[in-house]
N, C-alpha and C positions, 0 to 999 in steps of 0.2 A: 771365962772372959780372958781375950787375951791383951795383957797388960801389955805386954810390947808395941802393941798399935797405940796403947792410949797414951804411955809416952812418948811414942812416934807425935803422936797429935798435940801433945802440950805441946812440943817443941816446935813442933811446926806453926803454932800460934803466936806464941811467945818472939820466935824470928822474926816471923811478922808485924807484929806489934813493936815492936823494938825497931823494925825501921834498916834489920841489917839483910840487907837483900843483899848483897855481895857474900855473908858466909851462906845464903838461904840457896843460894845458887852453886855455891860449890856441894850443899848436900845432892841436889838434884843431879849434877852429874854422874856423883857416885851410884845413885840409886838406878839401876835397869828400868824402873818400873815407871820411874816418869820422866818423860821427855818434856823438854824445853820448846815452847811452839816459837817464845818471841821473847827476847829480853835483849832493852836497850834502853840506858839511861834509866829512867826513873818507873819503866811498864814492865810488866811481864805477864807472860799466861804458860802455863803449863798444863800438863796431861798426866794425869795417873790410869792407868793401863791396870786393868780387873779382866776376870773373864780369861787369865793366860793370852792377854795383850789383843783379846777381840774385842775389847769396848774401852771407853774411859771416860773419866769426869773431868772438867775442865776447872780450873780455877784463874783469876785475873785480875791484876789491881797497878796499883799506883803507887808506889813508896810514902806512908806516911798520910795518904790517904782514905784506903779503903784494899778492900780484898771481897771478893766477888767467888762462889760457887755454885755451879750449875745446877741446876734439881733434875737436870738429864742425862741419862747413860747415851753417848753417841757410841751407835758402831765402828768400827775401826777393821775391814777385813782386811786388808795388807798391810797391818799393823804401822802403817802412818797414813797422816791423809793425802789426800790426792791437791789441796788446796789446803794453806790456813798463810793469812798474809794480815795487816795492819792497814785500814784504810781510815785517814782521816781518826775521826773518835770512836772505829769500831773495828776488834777483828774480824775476820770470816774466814770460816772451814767449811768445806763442802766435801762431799765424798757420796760412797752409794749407801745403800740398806740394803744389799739383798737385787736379785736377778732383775735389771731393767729399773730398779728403784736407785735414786737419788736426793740427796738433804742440800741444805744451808744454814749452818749454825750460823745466826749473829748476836757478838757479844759487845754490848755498849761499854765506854770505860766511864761510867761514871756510878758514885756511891750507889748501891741497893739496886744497880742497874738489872733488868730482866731477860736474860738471853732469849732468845727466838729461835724458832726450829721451822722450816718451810720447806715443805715434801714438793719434789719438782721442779726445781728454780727454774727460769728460763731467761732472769734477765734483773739483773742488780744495780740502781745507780744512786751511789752515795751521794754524788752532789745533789741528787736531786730530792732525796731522803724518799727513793722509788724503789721495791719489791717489785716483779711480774713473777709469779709461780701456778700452778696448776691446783696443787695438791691432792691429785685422783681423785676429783671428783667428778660426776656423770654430769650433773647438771649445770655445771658455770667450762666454758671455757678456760679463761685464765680469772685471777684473783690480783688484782692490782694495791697493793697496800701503801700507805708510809710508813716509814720504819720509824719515825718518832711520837705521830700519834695514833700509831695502828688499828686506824680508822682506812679503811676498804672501799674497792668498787669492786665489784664481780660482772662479766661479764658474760651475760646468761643468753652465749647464742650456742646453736645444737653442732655438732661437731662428730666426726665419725666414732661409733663408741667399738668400731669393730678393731682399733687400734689400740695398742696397748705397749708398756703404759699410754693415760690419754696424755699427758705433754708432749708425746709424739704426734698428734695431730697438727701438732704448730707445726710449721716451715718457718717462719721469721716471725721478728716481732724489733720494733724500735720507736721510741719516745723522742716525738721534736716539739719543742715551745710542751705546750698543753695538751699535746694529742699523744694518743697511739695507736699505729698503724699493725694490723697483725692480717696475716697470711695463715692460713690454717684450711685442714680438708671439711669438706663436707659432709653430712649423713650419708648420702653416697659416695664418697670419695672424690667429689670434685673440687675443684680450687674456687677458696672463695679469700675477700680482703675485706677487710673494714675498717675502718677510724672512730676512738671513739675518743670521746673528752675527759679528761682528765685533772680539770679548773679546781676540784675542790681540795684535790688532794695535791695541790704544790702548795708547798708556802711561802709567804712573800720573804 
């Protein structure tokens, strides 16, 4: 057992609990192994880098609030990501997984909050609390979710499978009022468009 982690861990609980983000943060500098994603005023999230800094686990909270860790190993191939920024109540990291594959971690900041993992993205709006992702699957197009009550539509028209990944069958895709309009190929590759509605899943 090595003991040096599990006091690494008390300590790193106890900062926490105590509320002193300001000394919690000058640890993290020191340490190589985790990077700072966001720290201002009262939030933070960080990165611990495993794996010789090809993956890491996220942690995120609110001073005094709450503290949040991920139950998902994100990869990390050019040891930072390509995206991690603060919108509104939620961060987002996006990066790839691997040859033509792509993510979107989203992490709520509120207690006991549930991070989300979405293979594909193609299309994020926070105001509207709208996902559009793929997530390589053969039989739905796209996958339109809420991010607050991850409750879904899929959109089960047929699409070229001779493309890959399939999110590359999309050409466009945009949400106005209630609809979304998406451009995408056909089983033979030709161009096809659709609209479809989207009423259930906005909220007033």
């Amino acid at each position: 057992m090595n003991y040096c982690k599990i006091i690494v861990a008390i300590v790193f609980v106890k900062i926490l609990s105590l509320g002193f983000w300001d000394t919690y943060a000058t640890v993290i500098v020191r340490d190589p192994k985790v990077d700072t994603l966001y720290f201002q005023n009262d939030t933070i999230v960080i990165a611990k880098y495993i794996n010789e800094g090809g993956a890491c686990i996220i942690s995120w909270g609110i001073k005094e609030e709450f503290i949040n860790i991920s139950n998902v190993i994100l990869p990390v191939p050019h040891l930072n990501f390509n995206v991690s920024r603060k919108e509104n109540d939620y961060f987002i990291i996006e990066d790839g997984c691997g040859t033509g594959c792509s993510y979107l971690y989203l992490l709520p900041f509120k207690k006991h909050g549930l991070a989300r993992m979405y293979l594909y993205p193609l299309l994020l709006s926070i105001p509207k609390n709208i996902i559009v992702y793929q997530g390589d699957y053969d039989n739905s197009l796209v996958i339109i979710e809420n991010i607050k009550t991850n409750e879904n539509i899929k959109i089960e028209e047929q699409f070229d499978l001779r493309i890959h990944p399939y999110s590359s069958a999309i050409d466009s895709l945009f949400i106005e009022n209630q609809t979304i309009s998406i451009h995408w190929k056909g089983p033979g590759g030709e161009n096809k468009i659709g609209e479809f509605s989207i009423n259930k899943l906005i909220l007033p």
